[in-house]
C-alpha positions in Angstrom: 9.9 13.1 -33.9 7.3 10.6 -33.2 6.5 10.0 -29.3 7.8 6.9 -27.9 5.0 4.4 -26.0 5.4 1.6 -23.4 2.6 -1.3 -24.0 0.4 -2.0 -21.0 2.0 1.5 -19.4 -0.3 1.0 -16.5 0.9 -2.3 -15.6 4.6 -1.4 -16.5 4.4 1.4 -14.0 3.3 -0.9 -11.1 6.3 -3.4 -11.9 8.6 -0.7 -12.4 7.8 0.7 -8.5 7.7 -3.1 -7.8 11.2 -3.5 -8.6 12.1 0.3 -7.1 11.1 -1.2 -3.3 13.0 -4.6 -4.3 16.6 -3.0 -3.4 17.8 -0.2 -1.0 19.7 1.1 -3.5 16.9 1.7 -6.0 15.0 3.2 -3.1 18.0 5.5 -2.7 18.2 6.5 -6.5 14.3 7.2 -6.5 14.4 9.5 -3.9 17.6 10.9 -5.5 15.2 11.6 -8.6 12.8 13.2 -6.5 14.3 15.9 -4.3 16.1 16.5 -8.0 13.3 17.5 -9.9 11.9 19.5 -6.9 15.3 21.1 -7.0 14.6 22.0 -10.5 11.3 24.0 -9.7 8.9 20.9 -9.9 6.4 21.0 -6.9 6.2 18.2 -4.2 2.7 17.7 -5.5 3.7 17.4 -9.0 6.9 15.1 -7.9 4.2 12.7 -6.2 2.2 12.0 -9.0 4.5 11.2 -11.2 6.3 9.0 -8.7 3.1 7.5 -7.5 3.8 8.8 -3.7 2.2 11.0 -1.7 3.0 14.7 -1.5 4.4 14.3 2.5 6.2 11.5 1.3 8.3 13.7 -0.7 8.2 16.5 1.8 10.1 14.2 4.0 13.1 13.2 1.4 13.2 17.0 0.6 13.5 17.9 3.9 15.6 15.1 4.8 18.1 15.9 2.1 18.1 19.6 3.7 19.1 18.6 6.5 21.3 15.8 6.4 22.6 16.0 2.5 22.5 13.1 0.9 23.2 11.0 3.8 19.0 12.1 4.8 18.0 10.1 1.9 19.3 6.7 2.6 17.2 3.7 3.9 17.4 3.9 7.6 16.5 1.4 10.3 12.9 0.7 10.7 11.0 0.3 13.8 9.1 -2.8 14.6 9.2 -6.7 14.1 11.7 -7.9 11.2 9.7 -9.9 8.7 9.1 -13.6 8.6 9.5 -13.6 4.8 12.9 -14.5 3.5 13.4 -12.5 0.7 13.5 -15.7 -2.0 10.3 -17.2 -0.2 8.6 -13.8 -0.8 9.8 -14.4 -4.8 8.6 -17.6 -4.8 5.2 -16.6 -3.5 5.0 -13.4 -6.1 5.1 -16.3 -8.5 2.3 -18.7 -6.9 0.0 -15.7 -6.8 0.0 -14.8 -10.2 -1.2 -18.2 -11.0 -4.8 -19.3 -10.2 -5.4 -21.0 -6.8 -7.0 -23.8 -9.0 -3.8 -24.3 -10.8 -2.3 -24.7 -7.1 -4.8 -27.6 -6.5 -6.8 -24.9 -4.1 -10.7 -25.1 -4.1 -10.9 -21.0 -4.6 -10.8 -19.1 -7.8 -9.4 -15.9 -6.1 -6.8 -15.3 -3.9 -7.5 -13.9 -0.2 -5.9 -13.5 3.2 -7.2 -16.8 4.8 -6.4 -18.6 1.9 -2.7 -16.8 1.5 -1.8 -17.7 5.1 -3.1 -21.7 4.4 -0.6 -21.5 1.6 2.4 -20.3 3.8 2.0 -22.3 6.2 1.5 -25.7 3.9 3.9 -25.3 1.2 6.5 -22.7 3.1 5.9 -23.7 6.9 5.2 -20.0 7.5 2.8 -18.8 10.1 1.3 -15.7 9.3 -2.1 -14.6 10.2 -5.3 -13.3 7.8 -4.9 -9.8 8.6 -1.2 -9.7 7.9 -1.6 -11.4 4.4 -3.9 -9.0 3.9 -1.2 -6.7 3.8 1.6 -8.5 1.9 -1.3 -8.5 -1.0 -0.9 -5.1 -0.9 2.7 -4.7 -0.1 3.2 -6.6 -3.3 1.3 -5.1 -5.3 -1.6 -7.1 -5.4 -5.5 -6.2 -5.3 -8.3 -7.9 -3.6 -10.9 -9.2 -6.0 -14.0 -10.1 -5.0 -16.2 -12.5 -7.3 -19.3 -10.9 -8.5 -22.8 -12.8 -6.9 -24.8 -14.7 -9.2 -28.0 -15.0 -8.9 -29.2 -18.5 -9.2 -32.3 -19.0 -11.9 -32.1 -15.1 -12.6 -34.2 -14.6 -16.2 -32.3 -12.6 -18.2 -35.5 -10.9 -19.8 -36.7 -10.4 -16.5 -33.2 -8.6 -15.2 -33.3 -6.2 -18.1 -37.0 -5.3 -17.9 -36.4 -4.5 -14.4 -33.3 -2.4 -15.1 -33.7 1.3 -15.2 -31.0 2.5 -17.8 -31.7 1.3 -21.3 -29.1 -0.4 -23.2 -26.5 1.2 -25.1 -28.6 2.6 -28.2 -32.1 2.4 -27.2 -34.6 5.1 -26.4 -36.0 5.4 -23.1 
C-alpha cells in the first residue's frame, strides 16, 4: 500500500494546531489524544513531538487526568486580564496579516508590533501596545521577519572576491 502524503505538511501542521487552540473543545480532544497514546506505552517525550508541545506540557494532562479523570483535562479558568480581542476581530485581523502591509495602503513591507498595534487601533479602534502585538504574532502563529540590509552601491564582483567560501562548484 502506497503511503499517503499531505502537500505543504509543514504548513498544514501549523494550521491544523491553529485550529486545535480555536475551540475548547478541540483543546479537550487533543489532550484526550495525548494522555491516550501515553496510556498506550508512548513516552511524554515522544507524545510532545508529535503534538508539537513540550514534554511538561504533557506531564501536566497526564497527571491531571490521574488525578481528576477526565474532568483534569478540561479548559479551566485562566488567571489574568481577559483579552481585548473579540474573537471575530481576532479573524478579521488573521486575514489582514496574511496580506502585505502595502496591499493595506501601509508604507512597510513586513509586518511588526508597532505597525500591528497602528492597525488596531485605526481600522478596529483597539488599543494594544508594541509588546503585546508582539505576542498575538506569535500566539497566532505568525513569525517575525526581518528584511535583509542592502548595501547601497555594493559591487557584486567585489562582494564575492571578498567572500571566503567559494561558490557551489569551484575549487578553492
Amino acid at each position: 500500500m502506497q503511503r499517503l502524503q499531505i502537500k505543504d505538511s509543514d504548513i498544514m501542521r501549523i494550521a491544523i494546531q491553529q485550529e486545535i487552540e480555536r475551540s475548547e473543545e478541540s483543546r479537550y480532544d487533543h489532550r484526550l489524544h495525548g494522555v491516550l497514546m501515553v496510556s498506550c506505552g508512548y513516552s511524554c517525550t515522544d507524545v510532545a513531538d508529535l503534538f508539537g508541545h513540550s514534554r511538561r506540557t504533557v506531564q501536566y494532562w497526564v497527571q491531571r487526568f490521574e488525578k481528576r479523570g477526565f474532568s483534569g483535562l478540561q479548559e479551566e479558568d485562566r488567571p489574568g486580564r481577559p483579552t481585548t480581542l473579540e474573537s471575530s476581530i481576532r479573524q478579521k485581523l488573521e486575514k489582514d496579516l496574511r496580506r502585505s502591509p502595502r496591499e493595506l495602503k501601509y508604507s512597510q513591507n513586513l509586518w511588526d508590533g508597532k505597525l500591528l498595534s497602528h492597525h488596531l487601533a485605526e481600522k478596529y479602534e483597539v488599543a494594544l501596545g508594541v509588546r503585546q502585538c508582539q505576542r498575538l504574532f506569535k500566539q497566532m502563529g505568525f513569525r517575525r521577519r526581518k528584511p535583509r540590509p542592502l548595501i547601497a552601491h555594493a559591487d557584486p564582483a567585489l562582494q564575492r572576491a571578498y567572500k571566503k567560501t567559494p561558490p557551489d562548484g569551484a575549487k578553492s
